[in-house]
KEKE-3310 file (N, C-alpha, C; in steps of 0.2 Angstrom, whole numbers, plus 5000, padded with zeros to 4 digits):
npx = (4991:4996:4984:4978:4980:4987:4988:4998:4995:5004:5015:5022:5030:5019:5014:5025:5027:5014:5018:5027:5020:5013:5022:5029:5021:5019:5009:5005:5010:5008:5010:5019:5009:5017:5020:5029:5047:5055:5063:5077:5085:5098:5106:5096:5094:5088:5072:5067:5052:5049:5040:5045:5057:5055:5048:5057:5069:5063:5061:5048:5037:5037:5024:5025:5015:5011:5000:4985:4972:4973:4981:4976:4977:4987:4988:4979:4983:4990:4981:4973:4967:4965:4963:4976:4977:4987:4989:4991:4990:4984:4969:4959:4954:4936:4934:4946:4940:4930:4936:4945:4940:4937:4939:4945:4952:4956:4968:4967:4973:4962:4947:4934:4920:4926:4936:4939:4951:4966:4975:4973:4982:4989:4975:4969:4976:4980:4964:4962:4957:4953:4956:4959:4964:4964:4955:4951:4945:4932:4936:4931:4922:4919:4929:4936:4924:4921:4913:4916:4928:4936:4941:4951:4958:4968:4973:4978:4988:4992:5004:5009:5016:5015:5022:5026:5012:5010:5022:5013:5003:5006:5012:5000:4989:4997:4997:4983:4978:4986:4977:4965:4962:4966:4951:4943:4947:4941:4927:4920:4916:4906:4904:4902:4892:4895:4893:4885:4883:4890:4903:4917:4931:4948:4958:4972:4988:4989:5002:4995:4987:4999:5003:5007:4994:4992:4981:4974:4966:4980:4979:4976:4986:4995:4992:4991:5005:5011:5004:5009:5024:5035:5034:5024:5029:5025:5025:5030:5028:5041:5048:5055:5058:5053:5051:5054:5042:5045:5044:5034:5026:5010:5008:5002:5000:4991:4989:4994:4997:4992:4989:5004:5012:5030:5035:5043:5060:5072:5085:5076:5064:5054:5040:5027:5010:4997:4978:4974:4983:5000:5011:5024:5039:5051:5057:5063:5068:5076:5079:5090:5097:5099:5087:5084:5085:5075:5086:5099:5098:5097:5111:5119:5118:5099:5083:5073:5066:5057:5042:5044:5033:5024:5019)
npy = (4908:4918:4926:4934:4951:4961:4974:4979:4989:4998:5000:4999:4988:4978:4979:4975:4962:4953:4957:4951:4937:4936:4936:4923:4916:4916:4926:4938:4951:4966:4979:4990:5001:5014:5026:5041:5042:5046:5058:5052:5049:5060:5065:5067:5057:5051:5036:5025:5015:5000:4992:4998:4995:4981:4977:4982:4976:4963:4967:4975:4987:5003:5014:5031:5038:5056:5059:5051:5052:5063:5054:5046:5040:5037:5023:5016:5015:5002:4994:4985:4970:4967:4976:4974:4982:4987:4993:5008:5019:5028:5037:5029:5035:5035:5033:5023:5014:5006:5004:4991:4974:4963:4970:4980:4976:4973:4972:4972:4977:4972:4967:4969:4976:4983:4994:5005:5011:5023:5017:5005:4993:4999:5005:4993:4988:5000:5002:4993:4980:4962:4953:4955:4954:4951:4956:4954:4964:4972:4986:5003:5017:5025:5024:5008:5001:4992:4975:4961:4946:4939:4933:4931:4927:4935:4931:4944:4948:4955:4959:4961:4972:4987:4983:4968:4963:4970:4964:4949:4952:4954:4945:4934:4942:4942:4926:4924:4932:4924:4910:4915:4917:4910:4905:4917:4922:4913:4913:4908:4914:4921:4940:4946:4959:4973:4976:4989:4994:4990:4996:5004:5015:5019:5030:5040:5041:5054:5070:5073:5060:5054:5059:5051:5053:5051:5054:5041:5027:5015:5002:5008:5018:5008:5001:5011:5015:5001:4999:5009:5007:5000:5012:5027:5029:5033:5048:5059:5074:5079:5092:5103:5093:5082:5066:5050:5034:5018:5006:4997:4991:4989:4986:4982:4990:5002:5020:5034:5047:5063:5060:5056:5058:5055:5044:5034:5030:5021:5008:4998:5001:5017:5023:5028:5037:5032:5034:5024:5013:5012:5013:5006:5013:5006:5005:5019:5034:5047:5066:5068:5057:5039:5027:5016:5003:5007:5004:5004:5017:5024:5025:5035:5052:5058:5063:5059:5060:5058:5065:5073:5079:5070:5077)
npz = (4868:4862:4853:4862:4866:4876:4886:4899:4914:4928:4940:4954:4966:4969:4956:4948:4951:4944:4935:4932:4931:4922:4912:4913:4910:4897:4892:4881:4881:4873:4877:4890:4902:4912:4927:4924:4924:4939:4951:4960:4978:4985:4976:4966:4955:4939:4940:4935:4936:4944:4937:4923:4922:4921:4909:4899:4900:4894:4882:4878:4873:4882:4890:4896:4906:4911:4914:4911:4909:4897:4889:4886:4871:4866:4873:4866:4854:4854:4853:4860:4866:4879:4896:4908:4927:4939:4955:4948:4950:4943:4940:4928:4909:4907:4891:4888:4895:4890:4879:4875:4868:4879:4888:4905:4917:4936:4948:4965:4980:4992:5001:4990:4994:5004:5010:4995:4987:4986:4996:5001:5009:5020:5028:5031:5042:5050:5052:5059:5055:5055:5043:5027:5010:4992:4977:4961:4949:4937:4930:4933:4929:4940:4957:4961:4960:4950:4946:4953:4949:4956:4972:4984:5002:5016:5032:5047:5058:5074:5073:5060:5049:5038:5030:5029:5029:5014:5006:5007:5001:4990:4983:4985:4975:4963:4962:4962:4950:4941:4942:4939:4924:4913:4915:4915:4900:4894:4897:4909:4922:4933:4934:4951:4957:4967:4985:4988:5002:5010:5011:5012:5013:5010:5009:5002:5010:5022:5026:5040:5043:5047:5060:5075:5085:5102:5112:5114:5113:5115:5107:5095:5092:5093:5079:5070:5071:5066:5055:5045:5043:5032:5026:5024:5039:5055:5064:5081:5086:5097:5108:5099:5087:5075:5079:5073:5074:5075:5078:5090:5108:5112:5130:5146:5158:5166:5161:5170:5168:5158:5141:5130:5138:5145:5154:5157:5153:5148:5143:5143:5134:5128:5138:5134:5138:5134:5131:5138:5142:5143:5131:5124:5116:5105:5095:5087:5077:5078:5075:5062:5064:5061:5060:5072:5088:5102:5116:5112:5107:5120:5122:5122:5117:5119:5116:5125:5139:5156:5159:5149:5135:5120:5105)
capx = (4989:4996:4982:4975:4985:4987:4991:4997:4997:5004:5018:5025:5034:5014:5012:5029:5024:5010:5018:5030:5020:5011:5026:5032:5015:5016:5004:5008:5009:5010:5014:5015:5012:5018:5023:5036:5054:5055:5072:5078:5093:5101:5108:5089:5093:5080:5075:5063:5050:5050:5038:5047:5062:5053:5048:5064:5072:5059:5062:5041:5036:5034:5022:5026:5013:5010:4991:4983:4966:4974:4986:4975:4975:4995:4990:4974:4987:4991:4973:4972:4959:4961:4968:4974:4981:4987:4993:4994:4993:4980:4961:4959:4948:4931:4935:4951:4939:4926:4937:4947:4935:4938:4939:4949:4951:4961:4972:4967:4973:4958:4943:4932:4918:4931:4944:4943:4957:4972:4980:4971:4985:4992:4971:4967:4979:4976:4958:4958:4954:4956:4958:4960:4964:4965:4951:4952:4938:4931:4937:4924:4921:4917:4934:4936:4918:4918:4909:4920:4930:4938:4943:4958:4960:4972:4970:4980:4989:4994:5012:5008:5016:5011:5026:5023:5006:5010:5022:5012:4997:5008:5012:4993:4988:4999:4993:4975:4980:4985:4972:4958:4964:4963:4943:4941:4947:4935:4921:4917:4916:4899:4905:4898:4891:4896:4887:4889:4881:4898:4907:4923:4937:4957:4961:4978:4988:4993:5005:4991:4985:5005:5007:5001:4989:4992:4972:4969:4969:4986:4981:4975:4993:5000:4988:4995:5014:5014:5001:5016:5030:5040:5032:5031:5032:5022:5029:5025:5032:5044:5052:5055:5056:5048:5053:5050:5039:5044:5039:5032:5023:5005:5008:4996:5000:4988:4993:4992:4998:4989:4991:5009:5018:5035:5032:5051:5065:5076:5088:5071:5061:5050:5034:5022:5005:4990:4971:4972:4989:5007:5015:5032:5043:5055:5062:5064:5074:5076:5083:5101:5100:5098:5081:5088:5081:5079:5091:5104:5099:5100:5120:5121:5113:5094:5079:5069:5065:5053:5040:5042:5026:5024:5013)
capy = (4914:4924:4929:4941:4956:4964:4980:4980:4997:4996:5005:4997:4982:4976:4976:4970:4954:4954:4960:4946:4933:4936:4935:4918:4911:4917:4928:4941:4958:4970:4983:4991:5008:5016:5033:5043:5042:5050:5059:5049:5053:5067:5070:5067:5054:5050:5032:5021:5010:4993:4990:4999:4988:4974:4978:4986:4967:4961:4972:4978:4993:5006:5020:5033:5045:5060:5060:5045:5056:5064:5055:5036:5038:5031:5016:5011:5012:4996:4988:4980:4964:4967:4979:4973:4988:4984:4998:5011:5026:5036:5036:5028:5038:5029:5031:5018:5007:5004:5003:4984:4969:4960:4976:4984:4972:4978:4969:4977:4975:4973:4962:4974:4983:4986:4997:5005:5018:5023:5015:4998:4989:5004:5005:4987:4987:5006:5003:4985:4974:4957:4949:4958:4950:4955:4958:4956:4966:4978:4993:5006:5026:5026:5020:5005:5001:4987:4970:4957:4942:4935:4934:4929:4931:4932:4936:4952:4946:4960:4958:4961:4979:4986:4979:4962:4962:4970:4958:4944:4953:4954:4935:4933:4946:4937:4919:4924:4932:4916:4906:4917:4923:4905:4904:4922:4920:4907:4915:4905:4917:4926:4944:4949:4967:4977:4980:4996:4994:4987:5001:5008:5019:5020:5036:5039:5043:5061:5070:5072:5054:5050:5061:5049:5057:5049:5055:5036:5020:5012:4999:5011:5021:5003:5000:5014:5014:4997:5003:5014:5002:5004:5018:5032:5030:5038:5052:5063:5079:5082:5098:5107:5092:5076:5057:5045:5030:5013:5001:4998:4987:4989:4986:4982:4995:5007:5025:5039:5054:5065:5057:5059:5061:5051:5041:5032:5031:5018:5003:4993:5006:5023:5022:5033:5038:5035:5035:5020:5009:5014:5011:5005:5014:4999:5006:5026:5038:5055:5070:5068:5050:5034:5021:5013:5002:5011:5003:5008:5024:5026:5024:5042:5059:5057:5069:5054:5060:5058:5071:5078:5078:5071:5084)
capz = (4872:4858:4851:4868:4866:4884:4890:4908:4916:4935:4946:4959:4966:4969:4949:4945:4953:4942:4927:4931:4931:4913:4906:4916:4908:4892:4889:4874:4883:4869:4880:4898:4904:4920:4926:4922:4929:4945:4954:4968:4981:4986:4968:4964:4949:4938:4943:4932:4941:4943:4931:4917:4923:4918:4902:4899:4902:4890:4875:4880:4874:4888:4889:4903:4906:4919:4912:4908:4906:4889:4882:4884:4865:4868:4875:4862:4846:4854:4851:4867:4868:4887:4899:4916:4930:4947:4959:4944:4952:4941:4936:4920:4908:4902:4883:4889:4899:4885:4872:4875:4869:4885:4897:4909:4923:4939:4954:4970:4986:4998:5000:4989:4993:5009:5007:4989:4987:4985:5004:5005:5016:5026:5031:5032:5048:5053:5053:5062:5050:5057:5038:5021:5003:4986:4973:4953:4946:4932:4930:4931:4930:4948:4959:4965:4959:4945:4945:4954:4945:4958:4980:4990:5008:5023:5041:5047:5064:5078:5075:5053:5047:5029:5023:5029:5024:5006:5002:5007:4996:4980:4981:4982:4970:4957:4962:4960:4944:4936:4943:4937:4920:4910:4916:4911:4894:4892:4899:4912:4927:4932:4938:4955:4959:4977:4988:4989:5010:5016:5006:5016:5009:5011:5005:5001:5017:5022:5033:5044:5044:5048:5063:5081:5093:5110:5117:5111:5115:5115:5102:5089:5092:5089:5072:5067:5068:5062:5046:5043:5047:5032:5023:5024:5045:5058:5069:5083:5088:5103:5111:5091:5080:5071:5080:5068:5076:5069:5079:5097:5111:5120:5138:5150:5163:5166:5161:5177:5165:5151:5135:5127:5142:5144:5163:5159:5147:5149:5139:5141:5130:5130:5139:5133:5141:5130:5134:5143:5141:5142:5125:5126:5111:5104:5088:5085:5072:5081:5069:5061:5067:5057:5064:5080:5093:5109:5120:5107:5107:5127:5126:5118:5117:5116:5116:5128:5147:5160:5161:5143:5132:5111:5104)
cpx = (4991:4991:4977:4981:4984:4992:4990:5000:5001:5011:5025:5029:5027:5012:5018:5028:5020:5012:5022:5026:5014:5014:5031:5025:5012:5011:5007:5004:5013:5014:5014:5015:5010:5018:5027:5042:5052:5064:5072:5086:5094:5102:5102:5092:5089:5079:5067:5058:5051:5045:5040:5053:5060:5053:5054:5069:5069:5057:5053:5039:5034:5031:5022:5022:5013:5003:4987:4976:4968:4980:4982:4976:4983:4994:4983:4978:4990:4987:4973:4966:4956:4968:4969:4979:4982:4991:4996:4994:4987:4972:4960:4952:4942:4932:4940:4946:4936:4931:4939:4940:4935:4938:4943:4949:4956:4964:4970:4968:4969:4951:4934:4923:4924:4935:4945:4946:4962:4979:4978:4973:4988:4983:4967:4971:4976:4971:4956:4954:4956:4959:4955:4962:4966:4959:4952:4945:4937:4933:4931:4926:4923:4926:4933:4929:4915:4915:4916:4923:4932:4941:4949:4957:4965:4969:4976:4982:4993:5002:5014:5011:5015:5014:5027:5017:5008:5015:5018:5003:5000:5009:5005:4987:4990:4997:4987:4972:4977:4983:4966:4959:4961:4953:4941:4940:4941:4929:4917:4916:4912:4900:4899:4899:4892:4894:4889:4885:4886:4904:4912:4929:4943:4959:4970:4979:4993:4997:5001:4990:4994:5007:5002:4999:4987:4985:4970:4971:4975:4987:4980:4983:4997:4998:4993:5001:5012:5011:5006:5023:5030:5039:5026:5032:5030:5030:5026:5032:5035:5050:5052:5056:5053:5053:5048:5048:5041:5042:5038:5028:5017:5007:5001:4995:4997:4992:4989:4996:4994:4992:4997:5015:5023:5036:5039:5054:5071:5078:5082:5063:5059:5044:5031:5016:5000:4983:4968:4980:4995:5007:5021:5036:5048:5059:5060:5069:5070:5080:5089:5102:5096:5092:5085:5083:5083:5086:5098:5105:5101:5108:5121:5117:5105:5088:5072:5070:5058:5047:5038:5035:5027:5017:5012)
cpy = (4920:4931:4936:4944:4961:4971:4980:4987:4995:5000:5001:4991:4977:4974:4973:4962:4951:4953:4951:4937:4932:4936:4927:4914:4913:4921:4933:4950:4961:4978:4986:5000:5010:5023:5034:5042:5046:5052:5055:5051:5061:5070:5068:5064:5052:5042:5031:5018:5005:4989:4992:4993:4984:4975:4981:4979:4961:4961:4973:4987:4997:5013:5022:5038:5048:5060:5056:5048:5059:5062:5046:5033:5031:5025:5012:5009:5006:4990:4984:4977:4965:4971:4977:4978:4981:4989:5003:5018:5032:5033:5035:5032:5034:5029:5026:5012:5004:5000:4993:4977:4965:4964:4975:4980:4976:4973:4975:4974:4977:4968:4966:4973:4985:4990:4998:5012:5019:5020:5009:4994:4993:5004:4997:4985:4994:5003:4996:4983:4967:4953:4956:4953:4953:4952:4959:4957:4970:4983:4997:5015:5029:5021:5016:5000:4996:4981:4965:4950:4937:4938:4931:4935:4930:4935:4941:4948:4953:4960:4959:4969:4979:4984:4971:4959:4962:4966:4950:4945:4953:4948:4934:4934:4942:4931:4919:4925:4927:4912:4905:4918:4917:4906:4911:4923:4918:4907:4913:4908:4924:4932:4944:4956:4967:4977:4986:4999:4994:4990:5002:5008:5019:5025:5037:5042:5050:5063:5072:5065:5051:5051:5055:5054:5050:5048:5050:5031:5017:5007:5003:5016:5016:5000:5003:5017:5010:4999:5003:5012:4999:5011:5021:5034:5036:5041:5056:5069:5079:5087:5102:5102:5084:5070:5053:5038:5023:5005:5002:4991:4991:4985:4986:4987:5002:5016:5032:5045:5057:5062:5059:5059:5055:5050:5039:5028:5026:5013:4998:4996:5014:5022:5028:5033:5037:5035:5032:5016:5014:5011:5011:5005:5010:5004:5012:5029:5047:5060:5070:5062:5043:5029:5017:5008:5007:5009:5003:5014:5027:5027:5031:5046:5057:5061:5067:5056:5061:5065:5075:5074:5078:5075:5078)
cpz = (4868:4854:4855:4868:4872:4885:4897:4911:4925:4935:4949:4959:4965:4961:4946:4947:4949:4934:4924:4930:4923:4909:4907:4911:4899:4886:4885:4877:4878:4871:4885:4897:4912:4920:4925:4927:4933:4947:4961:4972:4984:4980:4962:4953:4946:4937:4939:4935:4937:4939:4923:4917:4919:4911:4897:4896:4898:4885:4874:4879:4881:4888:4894:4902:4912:4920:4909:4905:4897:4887:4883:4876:4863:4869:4869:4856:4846:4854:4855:4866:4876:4890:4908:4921:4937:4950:4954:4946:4950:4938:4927:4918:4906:4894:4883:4892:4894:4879:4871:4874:4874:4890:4901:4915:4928:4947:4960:4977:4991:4994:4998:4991:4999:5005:4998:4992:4987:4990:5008:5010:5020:5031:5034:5042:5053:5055:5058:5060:5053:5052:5033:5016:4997:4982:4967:4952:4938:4934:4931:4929:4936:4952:4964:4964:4956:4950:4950:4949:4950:4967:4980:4998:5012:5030:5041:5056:5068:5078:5065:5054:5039:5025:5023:5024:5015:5004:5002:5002:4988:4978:4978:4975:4963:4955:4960:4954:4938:4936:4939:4928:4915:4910:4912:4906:4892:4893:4903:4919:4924:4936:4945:4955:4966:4978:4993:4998:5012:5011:5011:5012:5012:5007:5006:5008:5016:5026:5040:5050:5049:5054:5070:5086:5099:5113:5113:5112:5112:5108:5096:5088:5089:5080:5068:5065:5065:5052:5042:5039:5039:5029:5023:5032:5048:5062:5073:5085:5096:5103:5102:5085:5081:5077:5076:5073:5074:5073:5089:5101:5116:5126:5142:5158:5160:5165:5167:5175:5158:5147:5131:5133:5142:5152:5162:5154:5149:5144:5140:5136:5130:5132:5139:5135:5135:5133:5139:5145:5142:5135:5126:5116:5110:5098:5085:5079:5076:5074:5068:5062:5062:5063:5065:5086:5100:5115:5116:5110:5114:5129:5124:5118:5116:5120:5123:5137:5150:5161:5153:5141:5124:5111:5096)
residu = (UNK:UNK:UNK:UNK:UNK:UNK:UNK:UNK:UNK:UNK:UNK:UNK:UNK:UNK:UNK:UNK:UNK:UNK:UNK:UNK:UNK:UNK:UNK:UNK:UNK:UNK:UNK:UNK:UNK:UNK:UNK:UNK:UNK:UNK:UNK:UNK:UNK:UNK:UNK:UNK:UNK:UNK:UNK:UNK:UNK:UNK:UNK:UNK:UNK:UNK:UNK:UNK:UNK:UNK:UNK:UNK:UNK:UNK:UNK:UNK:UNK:UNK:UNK:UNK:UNK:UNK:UNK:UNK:UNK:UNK:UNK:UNK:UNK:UNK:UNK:UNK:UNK:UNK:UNK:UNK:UNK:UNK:UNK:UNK:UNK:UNK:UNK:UNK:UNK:UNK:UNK:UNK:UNK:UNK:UNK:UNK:UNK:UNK:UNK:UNK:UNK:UNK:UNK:UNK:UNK:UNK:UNK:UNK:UNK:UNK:UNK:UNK:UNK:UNK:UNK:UNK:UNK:UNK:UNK:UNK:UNK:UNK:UNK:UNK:UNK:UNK:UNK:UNK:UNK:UNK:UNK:UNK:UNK:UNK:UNK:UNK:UNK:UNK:UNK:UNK:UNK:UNK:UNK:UNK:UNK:UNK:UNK:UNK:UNK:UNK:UNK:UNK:UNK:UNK:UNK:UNK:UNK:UNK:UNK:UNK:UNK:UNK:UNK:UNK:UNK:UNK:UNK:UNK:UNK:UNK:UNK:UNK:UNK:UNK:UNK:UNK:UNK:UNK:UNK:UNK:UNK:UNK:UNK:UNK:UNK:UNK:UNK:UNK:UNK:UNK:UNK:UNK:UNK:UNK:UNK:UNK:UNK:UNK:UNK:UNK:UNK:UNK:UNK:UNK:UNK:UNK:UNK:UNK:UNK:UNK:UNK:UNK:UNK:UNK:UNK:UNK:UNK:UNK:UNK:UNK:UNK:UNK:UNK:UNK:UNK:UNK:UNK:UNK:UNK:UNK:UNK:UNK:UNK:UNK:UNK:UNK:UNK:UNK:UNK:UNK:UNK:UNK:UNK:UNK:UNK:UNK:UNK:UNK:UNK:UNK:UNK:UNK:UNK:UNK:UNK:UNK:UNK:UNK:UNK:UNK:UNK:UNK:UNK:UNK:UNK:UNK:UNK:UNK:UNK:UNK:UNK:UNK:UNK:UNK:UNK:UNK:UNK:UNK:UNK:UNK:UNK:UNK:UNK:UNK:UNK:UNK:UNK:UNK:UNK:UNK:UNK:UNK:UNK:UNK:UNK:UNK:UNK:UNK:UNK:UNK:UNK:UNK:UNK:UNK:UNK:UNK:UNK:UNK:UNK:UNK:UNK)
# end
């Protein structure tokens, strides 16, 4: 396998899994590129990702840009045969896609045309997907758009949060990998085209998208904590500040107050009003205070009474 020279571009814990398993099999990755150090903390240190790590660990060139649009020249001096990204964060330009004699392949979490975009498994749950997967495909101009190479799926169960799921999408992602990768090589895999009919989008999530609105049925209130559940954590506003959401139960008790209102607060949870259902608050972070379940939080000061209203 020495002689395919591999540039793997990727980010995350999702591409370290990836990164790590093209190097567990040999393959001759010339060299990776990520983003740049980031500050993290309070004394905002500046913190590697976990795919430089790898490479790092590896003695792997690493190239870190902020603008993959103009500096791609950095990463062709490495005459890549084949580029593979996975969770890399930025829009490759087309003078990088074209360039590799094997092309730009890409690890995507979601069962694509579904969900291209920057938040495939935070909306695979938000949006009530019953089952999601991961997609290796061609790169393209267009995002999310190339040819297909290869599927995997899972089903998505009411009791999944994004970080269940996406660990159990970077397993997959990796395994599907090194399944497909031998056949690719060798040219035996006949790309499919999308259908670009059964197209739907995952756009990155905003502080919008994070904050709950109550005027809605119960389970789309629970969709979307758990989406969230562990980053970056729905919230809704009460009295002057932010409660963070972290996790919850739909109830089958009918709600008899405007959406939002707090019917009863006790050591067996928060009951909250939605459109149809009570939601039962299980595990909160109030301001100043560390993520708690609620029958904790009841023994001590807490912003939770009967009557009030999440905005």
């Amino acid at each position: 396998m020495e002689d395919i020279r591999i540039v793997f571009m990727g980010t995350a814990d999702f591409s370290k899994a990836v990164l790590e398993m093209l190097l567990e099999n040999h393959y001759h990755v010339v060299a990776v590129v990520s983003q740049p150090d980031r500050p993290v903390g309070r004394k905002k240190i500046l913190k590697p990702t976990m795919v430089k790590e790898v490479a790092m660990a590896h003695g792997i060139d690493c190239v870190q840009v902020s603008n993959i649009k103009k500096q791609y020249e950095e990463v062709l001096a490495y005459q890549p045969d084949l580029v593979i990204s996975a969770a890399y964060g930025q829009i490759v330009p087309e003078a990088l896609l074209k360039a590799p004699r094997l092309g730009c392949i890409n690890v995507h979490a979601s069962l694509l045309p579904k969900l291209r975009g920057g938040a495939p498994v935070h909306h695979a749950i938000i949006d009530g997907y019953d089952r999601t997967g991961v997609t290796i495909m061609y790169m393209a101009k267009k995002m999310d758009a190339g040819d297909m190479l290869a599927k995997i799926e899972t089903p998505i169960s009411d009791q999944d949060t994004v970080e269940t799921l996406y660990a159990r999408l970077t397993q997959l992602g990796a395994n599907l990998l090194k399944e497909m990768l031998p056949d690719f090589l060798a040219g035996k895999i006949i790309p499919e085209k999308q259908n670009e009919d059964e197209v739907t989008y995952a756009p990155t999530i905003d502080r919008e998208t994070e904050h709950v609105d109550f005027n809605q049925k119960a389970v789309a209130v629970d969709r979307l904590i758990r989406g969230l559940n562990s980053w970056p954590v729905a919230y809704a506003r009460l009295d002057d500040g932010n409660v963070k959401l972290w996790a919850g139960t739909v109830t089958t008790t009918p709600a008899t107050d405007k959406p939002g209102t707090i019917v009863q607060a006790d050591h067996s949870g928060v009951y909250v009003c939605c459109q149809d259902y009570l939601y039962r608050l299980d595990e909160v972070q109030v301001a100043g205070k560390k993520k708690m379940p609620v029958k904790d939080l009841m023994n001590g000061r807490h912003p939770f009474t009967n009557g009030k209203c999440f905005q």
